[in-house]
N, C-alpha and C positions, 0 to 999 in steps of 0.2 A: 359586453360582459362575457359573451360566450368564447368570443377568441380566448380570453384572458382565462377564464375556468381550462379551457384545452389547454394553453401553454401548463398554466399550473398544476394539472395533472400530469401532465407530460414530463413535468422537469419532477413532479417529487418522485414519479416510478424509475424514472432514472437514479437519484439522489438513492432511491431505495436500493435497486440492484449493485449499485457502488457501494453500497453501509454493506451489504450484505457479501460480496465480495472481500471488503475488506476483512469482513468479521472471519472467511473461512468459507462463505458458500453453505451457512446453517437454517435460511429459511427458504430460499428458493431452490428448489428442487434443480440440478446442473446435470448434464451425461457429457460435457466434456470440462477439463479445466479453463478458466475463463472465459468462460460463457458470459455469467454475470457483469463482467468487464465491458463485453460487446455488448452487452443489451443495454448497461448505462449509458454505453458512447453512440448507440443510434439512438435515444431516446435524445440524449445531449444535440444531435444534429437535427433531430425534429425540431427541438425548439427551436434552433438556431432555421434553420427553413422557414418558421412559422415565423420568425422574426423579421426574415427576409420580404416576406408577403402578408405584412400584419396589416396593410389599406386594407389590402382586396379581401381578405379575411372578414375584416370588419365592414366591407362595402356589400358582400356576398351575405353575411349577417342580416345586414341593414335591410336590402331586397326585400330576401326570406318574410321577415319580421312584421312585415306591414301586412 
């Protein structure tokens, strides 16, 4: 469950900086243009990483856990 809550958070702060971008850059505070842009696309490639290493994610979990 815990990988799965990271991914999820991960992809909706993305999802957000891109809403927010698109809308104009009116909730997240930017000091350059397309900031918001970047910070959805490395949030986007977190996931994508976390997708790449989603065993060991959940094997390092696992360990943890007991």
């Amino acid at each position: 469950m815990l990988p799965t809550g990271a991914k999820m958070m991960t992809l909706e702060c993305g999802m957000r900086f891109l809403a927010d971008h698109i809308a104009g850059d009116v909730y997240f505070h930017i000091s350059r243009p397309g900031q918001n842009l970047d910070r959805a696309r490395t949030q986007f490639k977190l996931v994508s990483e976390m997708e790449a290493h989603w065993d060991e994610m959940h094997q390092i979990v696992a360990r943890w856990a007991k």
